[in-house]
N, CA, C and O atoms as a DFTB+ gen file, in Angstrom:
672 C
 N C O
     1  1      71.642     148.709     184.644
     2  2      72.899     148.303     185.104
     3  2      73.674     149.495     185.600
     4  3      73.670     150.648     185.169
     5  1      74.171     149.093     186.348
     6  2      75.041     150.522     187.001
     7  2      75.897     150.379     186.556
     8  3      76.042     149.714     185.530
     9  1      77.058     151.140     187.369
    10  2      78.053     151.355     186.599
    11  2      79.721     150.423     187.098
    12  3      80.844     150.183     186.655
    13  1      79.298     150.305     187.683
    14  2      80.128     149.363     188.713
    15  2      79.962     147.888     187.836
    16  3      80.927     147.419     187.231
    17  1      79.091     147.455     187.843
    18  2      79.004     146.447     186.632
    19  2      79.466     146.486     185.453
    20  3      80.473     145.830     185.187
    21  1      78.964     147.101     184.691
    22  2      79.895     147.734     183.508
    23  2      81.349     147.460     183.602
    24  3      82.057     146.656     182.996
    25  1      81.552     148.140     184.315
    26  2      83.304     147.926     184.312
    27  2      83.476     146.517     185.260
    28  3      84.670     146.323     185.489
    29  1      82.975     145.933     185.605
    30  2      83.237     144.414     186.088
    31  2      83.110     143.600     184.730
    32  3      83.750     142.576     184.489
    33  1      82.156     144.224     183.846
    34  2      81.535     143.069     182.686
    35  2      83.416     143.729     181.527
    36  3      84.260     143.081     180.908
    37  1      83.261     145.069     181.770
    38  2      84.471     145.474     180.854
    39  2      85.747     144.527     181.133
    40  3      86.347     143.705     180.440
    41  1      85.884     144.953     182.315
    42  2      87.375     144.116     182.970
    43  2      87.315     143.039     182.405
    44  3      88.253     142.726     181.671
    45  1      86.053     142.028     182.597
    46  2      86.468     140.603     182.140
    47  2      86.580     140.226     180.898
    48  3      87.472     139.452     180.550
    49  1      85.576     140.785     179.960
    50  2      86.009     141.123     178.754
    51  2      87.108     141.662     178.130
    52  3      87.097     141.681     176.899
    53  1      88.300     142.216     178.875
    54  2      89.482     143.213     178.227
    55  2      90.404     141.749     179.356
    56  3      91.566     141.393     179.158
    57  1      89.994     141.493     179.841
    58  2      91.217     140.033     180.720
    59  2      91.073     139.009     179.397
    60  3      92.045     138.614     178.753
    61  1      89.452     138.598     179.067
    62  2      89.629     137.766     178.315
    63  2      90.327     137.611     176.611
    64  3      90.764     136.658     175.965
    65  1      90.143     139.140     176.329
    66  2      90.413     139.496     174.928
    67  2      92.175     139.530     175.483
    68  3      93.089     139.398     174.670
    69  1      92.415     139.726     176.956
    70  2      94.198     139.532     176.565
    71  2      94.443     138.376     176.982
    72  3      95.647     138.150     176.855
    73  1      93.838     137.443     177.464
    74  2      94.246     135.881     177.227
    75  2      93.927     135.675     175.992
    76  3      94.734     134.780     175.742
    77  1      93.422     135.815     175.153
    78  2      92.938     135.398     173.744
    79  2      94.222     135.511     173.136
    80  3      94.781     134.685     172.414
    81  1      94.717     136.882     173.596
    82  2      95.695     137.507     172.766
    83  2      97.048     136.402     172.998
    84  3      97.680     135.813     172.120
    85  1      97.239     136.352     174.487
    86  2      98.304     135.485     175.176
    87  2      98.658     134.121     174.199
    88  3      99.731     133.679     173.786
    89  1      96.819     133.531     173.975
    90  2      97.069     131.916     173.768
    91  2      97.195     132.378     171.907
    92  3      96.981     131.424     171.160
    93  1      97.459     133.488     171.339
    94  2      97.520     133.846     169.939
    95  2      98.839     133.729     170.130
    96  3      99.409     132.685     169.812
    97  1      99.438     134.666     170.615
    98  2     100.926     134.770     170.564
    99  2     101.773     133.316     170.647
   100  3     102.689     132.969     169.902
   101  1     101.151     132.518     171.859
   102  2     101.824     130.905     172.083
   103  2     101.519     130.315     170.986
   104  3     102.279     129.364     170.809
   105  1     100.566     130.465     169.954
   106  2     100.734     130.000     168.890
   107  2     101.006     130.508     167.979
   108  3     100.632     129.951     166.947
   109  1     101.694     131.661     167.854
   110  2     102.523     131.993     167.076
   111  2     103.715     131.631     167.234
   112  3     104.318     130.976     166.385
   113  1     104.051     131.882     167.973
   114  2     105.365     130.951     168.918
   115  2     105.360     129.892     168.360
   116  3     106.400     129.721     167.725
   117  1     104.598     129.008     168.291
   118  2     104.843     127.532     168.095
   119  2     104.985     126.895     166.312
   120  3     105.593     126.084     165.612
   121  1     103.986     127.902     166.283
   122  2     103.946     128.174     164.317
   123  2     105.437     128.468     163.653
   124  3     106.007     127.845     162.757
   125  1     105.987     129.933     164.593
   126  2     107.456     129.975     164.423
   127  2     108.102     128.605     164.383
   128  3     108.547     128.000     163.407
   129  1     108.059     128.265     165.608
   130  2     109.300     127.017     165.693
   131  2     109.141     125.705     164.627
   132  3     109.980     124.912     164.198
   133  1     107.669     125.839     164.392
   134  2     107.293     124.194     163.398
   135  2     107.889     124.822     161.815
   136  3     108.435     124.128     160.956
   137  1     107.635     126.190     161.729
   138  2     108.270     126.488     160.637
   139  2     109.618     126.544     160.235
   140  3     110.138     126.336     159.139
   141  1     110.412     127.083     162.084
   142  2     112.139     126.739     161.806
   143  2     112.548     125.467     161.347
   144  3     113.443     125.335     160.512
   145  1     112.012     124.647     161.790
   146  2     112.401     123.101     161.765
   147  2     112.028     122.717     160.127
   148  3     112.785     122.242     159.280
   149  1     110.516     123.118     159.993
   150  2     110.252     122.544     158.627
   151  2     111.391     123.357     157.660
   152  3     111.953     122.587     156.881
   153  1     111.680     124.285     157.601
   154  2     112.978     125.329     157.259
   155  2     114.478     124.387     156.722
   156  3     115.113     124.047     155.723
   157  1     114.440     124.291     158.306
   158  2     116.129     123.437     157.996
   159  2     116.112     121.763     157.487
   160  3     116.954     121.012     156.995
   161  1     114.349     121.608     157.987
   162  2     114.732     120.087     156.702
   163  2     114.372     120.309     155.116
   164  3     114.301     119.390     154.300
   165  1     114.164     121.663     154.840
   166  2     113.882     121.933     153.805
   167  2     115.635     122.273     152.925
   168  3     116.126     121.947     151.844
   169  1     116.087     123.063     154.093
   170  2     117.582     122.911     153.519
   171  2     118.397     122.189     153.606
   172  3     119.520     122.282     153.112
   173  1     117.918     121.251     154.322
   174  2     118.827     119.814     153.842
   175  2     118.488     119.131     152.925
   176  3     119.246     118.235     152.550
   177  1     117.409     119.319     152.370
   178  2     116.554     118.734     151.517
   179  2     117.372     119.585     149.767
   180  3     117.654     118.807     148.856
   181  1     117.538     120.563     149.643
   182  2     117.304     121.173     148.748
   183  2     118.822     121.265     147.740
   184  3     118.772     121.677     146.581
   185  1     119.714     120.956     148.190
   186  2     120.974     120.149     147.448
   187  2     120.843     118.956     147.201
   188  3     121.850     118.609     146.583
   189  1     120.155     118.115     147.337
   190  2     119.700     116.521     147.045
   191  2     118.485     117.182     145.823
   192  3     118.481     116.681     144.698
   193  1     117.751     118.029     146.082
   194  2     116.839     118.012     144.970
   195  2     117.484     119.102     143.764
   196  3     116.825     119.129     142.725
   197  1     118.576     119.899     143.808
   198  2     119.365     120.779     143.016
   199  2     119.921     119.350     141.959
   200  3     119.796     119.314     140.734
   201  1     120.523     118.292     142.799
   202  2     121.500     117.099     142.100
   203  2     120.333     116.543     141.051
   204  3     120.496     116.478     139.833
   205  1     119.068     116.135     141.794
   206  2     118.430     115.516     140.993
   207  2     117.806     116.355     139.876
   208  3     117.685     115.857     138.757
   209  1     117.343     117.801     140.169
   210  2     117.339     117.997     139.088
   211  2     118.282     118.199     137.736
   212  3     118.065     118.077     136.531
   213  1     119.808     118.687     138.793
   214  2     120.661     118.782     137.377
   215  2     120.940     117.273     136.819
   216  3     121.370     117.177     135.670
   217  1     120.726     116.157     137.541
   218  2     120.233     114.920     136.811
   219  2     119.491     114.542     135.884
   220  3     119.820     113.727     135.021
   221  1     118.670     114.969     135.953
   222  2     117.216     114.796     135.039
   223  2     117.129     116.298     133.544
   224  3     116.500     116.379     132.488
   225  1     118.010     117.118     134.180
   226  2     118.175     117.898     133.130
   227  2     119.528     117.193     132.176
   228  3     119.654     117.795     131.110
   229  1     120.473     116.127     132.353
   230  2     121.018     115.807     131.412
   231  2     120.660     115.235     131.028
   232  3     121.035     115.091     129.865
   233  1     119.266     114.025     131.682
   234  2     118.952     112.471     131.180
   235  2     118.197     113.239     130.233
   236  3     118.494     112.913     129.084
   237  1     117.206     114.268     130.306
   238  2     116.477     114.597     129.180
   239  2     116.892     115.561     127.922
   240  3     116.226     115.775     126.908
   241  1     118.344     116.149     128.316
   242  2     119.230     116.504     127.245
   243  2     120.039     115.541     126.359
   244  3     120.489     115.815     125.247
   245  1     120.197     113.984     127.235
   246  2     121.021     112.824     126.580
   247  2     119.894     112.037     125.674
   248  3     120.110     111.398     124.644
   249  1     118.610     112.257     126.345
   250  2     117.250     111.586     125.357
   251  2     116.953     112.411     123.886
   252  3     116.827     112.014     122.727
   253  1     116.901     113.851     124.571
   254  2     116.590     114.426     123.212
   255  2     117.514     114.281     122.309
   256  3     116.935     114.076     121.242
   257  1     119.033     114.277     122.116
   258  2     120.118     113.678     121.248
   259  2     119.507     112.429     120.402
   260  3     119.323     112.432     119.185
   261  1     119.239     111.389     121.278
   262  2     118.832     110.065     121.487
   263  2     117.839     110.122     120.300
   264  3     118.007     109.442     119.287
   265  1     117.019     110.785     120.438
   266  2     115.241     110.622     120.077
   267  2     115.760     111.417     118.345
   268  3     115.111     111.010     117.382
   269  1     116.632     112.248     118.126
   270  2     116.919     113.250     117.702
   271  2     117.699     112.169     116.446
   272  3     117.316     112.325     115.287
   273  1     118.581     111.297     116.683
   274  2     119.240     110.317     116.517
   275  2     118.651     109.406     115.863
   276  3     119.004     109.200     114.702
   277  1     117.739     108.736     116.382
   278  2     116.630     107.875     116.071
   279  2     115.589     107.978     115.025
   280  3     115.150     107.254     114.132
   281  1     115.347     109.267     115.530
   282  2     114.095     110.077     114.100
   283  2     115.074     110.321     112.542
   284  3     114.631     110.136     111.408
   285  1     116.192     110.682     112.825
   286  2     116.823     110.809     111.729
   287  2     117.371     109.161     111.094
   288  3     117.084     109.052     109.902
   289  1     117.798     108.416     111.444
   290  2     117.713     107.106     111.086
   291  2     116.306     106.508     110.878
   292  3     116.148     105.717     109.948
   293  1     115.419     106.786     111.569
   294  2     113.960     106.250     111.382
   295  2     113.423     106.937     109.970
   296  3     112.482     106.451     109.344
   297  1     114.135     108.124     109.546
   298  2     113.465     108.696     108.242
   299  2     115.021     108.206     107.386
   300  3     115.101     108.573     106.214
   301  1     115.653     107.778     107.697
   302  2     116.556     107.559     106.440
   303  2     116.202     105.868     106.146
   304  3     116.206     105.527     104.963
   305  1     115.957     105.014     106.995
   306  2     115.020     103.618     106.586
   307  2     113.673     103.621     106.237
   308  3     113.033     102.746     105.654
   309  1     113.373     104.531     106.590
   310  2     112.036     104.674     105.407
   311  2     112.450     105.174     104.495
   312  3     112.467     104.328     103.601
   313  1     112.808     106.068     104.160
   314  2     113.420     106.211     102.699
   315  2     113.797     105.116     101.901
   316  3     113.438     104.787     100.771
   317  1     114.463     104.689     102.572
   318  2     115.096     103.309     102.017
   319  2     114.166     102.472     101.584
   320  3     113.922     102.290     100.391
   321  1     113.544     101.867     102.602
   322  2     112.299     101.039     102.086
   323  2     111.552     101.615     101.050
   324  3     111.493     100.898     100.052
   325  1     110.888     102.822     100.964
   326  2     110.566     102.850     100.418
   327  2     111.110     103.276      98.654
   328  3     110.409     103.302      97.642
   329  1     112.133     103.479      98.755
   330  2     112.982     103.004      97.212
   331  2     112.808     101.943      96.938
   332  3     112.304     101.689      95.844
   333  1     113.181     100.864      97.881
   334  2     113.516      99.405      97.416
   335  2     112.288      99.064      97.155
   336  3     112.081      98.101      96.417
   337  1     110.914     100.015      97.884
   338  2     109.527      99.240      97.187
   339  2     109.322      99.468      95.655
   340  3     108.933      98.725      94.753
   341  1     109.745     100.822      95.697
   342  2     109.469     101.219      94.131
   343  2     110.587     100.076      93.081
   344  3     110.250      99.512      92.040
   345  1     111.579     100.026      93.587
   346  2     111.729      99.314      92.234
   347  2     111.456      97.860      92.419
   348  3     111.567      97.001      91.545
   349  1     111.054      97.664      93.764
   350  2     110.665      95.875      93.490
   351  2     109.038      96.301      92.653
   352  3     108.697      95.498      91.785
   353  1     108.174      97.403      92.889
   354  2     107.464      97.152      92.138
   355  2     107.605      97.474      91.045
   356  3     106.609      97.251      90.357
   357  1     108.390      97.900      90.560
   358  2     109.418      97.819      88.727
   359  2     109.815      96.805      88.582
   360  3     110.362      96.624      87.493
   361  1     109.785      96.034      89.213
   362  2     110.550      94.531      88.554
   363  2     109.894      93.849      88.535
   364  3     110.110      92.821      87.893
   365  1     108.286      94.106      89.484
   366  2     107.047      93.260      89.166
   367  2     106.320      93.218      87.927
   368  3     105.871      92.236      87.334
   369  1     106.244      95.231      87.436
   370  2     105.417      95.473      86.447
   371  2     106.558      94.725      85.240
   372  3     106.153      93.948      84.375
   373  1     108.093      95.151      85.393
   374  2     108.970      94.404      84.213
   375  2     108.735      92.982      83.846
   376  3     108.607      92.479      82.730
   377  1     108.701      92.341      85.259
   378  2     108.104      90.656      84.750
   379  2     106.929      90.278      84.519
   380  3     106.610      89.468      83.648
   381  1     106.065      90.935      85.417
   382  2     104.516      90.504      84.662
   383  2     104.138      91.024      83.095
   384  3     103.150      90.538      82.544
   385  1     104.838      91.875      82.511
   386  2     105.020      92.272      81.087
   387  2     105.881      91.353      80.268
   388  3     105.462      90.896      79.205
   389  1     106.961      91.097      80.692
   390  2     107.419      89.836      79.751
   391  2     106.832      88.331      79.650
   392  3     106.941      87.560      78.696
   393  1     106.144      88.106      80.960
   394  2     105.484      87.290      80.865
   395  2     104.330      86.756      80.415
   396  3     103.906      85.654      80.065
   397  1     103.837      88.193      80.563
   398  2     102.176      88.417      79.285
   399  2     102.755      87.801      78.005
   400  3     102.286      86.953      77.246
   401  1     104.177      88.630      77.986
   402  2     104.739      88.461      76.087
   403  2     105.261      86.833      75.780
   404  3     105.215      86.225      74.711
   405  1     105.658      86.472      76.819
   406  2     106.148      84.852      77.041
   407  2     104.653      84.176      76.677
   408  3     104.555      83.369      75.753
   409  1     103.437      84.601      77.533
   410  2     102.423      83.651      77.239
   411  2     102.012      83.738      75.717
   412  3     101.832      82.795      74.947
   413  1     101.930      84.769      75.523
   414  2     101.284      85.408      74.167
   415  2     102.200      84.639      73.116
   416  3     101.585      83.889      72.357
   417  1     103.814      84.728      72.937
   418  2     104.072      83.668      72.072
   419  2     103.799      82.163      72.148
   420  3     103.552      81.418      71.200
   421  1     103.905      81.788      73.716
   422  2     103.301      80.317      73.491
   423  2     101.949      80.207      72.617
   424  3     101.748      79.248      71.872
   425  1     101.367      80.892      72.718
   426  2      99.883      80.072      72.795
   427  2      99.932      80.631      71.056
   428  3      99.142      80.142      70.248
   429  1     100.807      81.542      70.696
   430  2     101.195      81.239      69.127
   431  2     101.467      80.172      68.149
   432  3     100.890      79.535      67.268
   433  1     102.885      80.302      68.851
   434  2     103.302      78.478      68.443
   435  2     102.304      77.437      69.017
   436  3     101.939      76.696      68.105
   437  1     101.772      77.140      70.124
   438  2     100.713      76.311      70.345
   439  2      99.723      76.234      69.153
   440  3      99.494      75.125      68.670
   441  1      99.084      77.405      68.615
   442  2      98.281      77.614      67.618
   443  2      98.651      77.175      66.241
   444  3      98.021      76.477      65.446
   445  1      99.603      77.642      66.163
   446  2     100.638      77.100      64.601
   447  2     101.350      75.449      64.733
   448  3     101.540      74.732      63.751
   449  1     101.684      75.054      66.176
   450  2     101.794      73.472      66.355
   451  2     100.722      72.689      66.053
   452  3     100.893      71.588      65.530
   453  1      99.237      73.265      66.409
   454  2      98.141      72.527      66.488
   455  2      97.685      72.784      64.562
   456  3      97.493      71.786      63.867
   457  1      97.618      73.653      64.193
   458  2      97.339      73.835      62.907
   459  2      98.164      72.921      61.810
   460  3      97.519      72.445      60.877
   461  1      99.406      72.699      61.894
   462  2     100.558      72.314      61.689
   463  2      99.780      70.382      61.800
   464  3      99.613      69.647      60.827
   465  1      99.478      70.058      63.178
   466  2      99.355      68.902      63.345
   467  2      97.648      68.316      62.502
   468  3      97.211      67.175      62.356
   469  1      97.106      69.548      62.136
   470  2      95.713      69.107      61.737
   471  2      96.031      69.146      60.157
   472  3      95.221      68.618      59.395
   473  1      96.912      69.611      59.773
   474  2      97.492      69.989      58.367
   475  2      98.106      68.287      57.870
   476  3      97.862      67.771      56.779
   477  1      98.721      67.813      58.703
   478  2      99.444      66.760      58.756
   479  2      98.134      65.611      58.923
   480  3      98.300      64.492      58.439
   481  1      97.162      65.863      59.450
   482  2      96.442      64.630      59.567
   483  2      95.516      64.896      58.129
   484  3      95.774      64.175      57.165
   485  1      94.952      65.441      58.063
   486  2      93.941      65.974      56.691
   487  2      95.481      65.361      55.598
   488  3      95.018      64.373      55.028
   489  1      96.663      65.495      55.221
   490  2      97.234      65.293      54.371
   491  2      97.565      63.596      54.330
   492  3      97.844      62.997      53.291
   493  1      97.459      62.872      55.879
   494  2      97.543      61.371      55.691
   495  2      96.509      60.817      55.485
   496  3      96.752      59.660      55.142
   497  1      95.579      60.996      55.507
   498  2      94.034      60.658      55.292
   499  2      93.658      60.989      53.925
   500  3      93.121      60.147      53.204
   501  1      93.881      62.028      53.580
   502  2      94.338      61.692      52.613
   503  2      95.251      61.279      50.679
   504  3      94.888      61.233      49.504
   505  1      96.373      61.103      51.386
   506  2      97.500      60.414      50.193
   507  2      97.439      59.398      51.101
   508  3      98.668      59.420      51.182
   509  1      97.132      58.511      51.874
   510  2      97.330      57.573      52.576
   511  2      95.947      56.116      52.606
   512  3      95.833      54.931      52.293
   513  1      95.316      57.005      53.079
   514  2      93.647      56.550      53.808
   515  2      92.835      56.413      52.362
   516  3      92.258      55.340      52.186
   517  1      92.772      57.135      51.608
   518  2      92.167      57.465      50.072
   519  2      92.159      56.010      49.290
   520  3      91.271      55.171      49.138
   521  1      93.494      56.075      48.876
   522  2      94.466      55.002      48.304
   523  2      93.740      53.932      48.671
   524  3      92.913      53.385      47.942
   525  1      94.105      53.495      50.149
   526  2      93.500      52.226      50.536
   527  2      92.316      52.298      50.692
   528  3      91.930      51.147      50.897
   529  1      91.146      53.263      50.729
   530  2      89.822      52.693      50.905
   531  2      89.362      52.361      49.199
   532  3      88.258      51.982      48.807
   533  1      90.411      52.599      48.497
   534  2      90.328      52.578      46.742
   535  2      90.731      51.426      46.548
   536  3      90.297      50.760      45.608
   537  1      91.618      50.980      47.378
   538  2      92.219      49.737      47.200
   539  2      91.144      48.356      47.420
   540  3      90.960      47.357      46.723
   541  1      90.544      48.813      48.726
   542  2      89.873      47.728      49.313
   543  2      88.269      47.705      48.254
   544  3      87.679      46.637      48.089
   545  1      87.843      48.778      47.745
   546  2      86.678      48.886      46.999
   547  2      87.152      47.815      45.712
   548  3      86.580      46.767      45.410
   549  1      88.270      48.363      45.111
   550  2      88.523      47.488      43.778
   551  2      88.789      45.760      44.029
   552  3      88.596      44.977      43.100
   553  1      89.244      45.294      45.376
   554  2      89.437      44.416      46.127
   555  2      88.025      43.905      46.339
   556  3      87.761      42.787      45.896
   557  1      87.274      44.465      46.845
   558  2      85.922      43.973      47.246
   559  2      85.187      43.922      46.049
   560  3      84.125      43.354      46.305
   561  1      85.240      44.226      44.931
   562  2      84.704      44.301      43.448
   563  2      85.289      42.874      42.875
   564  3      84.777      41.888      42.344
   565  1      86.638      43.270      43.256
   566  2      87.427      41.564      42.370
   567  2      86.595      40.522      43.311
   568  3      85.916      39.697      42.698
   569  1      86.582      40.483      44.446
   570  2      86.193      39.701      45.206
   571  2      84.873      39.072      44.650
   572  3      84.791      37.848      44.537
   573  1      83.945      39.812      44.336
   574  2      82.266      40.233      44.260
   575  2      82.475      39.347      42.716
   576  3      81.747      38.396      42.430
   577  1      83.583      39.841      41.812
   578  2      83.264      39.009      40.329
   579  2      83.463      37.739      40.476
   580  3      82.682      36.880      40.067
   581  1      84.811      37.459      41.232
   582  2      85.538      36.131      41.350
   583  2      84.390      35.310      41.773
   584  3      84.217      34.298      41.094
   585  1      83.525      35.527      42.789
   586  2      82.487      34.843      43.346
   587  2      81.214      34.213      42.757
   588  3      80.600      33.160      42.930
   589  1      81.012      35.837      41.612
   590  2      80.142      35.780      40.814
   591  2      80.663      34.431      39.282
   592  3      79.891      33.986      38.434
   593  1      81.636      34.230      39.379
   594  2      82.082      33.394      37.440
   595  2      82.439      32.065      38.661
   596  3      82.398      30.956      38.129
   597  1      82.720      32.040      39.942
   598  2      83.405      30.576      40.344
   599  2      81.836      30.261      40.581
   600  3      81.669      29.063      40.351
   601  1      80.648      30.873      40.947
   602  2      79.142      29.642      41.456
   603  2      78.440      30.429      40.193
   604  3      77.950      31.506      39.854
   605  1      78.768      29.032      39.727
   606  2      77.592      28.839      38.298
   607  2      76.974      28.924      38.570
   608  3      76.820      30.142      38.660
   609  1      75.521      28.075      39.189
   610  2      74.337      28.607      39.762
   611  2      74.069      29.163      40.588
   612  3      74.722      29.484      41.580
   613  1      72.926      29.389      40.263
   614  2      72.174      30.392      40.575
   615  2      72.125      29.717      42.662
   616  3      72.350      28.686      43.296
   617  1      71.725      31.001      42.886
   618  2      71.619      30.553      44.802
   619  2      70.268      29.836      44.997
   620  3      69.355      30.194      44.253
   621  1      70.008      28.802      45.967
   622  2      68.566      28.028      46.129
   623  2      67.726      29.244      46.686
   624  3      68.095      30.371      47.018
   625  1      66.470      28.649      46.682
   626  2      65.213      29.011      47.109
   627  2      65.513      29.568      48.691
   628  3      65.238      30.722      49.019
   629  1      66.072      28.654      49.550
   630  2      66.068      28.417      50.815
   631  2      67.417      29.675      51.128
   632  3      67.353      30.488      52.050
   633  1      68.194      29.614      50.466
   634  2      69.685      30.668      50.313
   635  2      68.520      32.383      50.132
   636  3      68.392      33.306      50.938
   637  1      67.987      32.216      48.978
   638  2      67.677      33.593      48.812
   639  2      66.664      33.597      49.816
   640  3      67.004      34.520      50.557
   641  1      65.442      33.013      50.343
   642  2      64.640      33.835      51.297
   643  2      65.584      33.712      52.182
   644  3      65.445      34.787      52.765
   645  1      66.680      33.042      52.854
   646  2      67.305      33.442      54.498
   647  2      68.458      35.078      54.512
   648  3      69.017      35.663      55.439
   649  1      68.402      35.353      52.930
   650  2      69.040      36.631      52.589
   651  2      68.244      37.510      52.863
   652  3      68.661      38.418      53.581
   653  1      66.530      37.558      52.291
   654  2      65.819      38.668      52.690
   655  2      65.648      38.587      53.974
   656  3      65.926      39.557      54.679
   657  1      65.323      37.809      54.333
   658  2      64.874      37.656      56.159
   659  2      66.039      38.646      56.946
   660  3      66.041      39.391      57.926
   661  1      66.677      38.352      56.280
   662  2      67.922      39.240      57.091
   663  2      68.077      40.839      57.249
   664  3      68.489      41.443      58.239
   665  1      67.564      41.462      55.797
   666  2      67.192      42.874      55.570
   667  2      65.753      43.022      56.442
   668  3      65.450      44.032      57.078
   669  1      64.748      41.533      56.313
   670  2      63.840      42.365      56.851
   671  2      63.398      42.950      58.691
   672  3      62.482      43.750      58.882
């Protein structure tokens, strides 16, 4: 290659590296301006988002009060409850203990009523029951003689075998 070429191939190469440069700069240019713009809606933007945050910094200073509020009442009703459990279960163990003692005397007196009532029957049976089965024996004896002195004779043939027939 000579030399005359060279610098034809240079030239176009040093034209093209400064259009390169040209269409760099127009977009820098343009980068500038998309950035002015994005800029000033950013500062219009940025007192609307100052409000909301000093918004959201009271809602979550008025919550934590809130929550703060809540937890402390939430531990003073549990407390509570749980007192009122303890002594309702003191008043369970108090009544299921008197009531053991409530059953335990019934089934005392039950025991001494029933003894009491078997005492009472063994004593009518007998001063009562005695008497009369004494009564009815000496009764059934008078009966047995009276029978024996009113039939003079003796019972027939036909009388005494229909007596054994009967045992047998």
């Amino acid at each position: 290659m000579d030399q005359q070429t060279i610098g034809i191939l240079l030239t176009i190469f040093v034209g093209l590296a400064a259009i390169a440069m040209v269409v760099q700069a127009g977009m820098l240019i343009g980068i500038y301006r998309s950035s002015r713009a994005l800029q000033e809606k950013v500062v219009d933007l940025v007192p609307r988002v100052e409000l909301l945050v000093a918004s959201t910094h009271k809602g979550v200073e008025q919550s934590r009060k809130q929550i703060a509020e809540i937890a402390t009442s939430a531990t003073a009703i549990l407390e509570s409850a749980k007192n009122q459990i303890v002594r309702v279960e003191e008043v369970v163990v108090d009544a299921t203990g008197r009531a053991k003692s409530q059953m335990d005397r019934v089934e005392l007196v039950l025991d001494d009523t029933i003894s009491r009532a078997h005492q009472t029957v063994t004593a009518v049976q007998g001063t009562v029951l005695w008497p009369i089965r004494e009564l009815r024996g000496v009764a059934a004896g008078v009966k047995g003689a009276l029978d024996f002195w009113t039939r003079a004779n003796r019972p027939s043939v036909v009388q005494a075998t229909s007596d054994e027939e009967m045992f047998i």
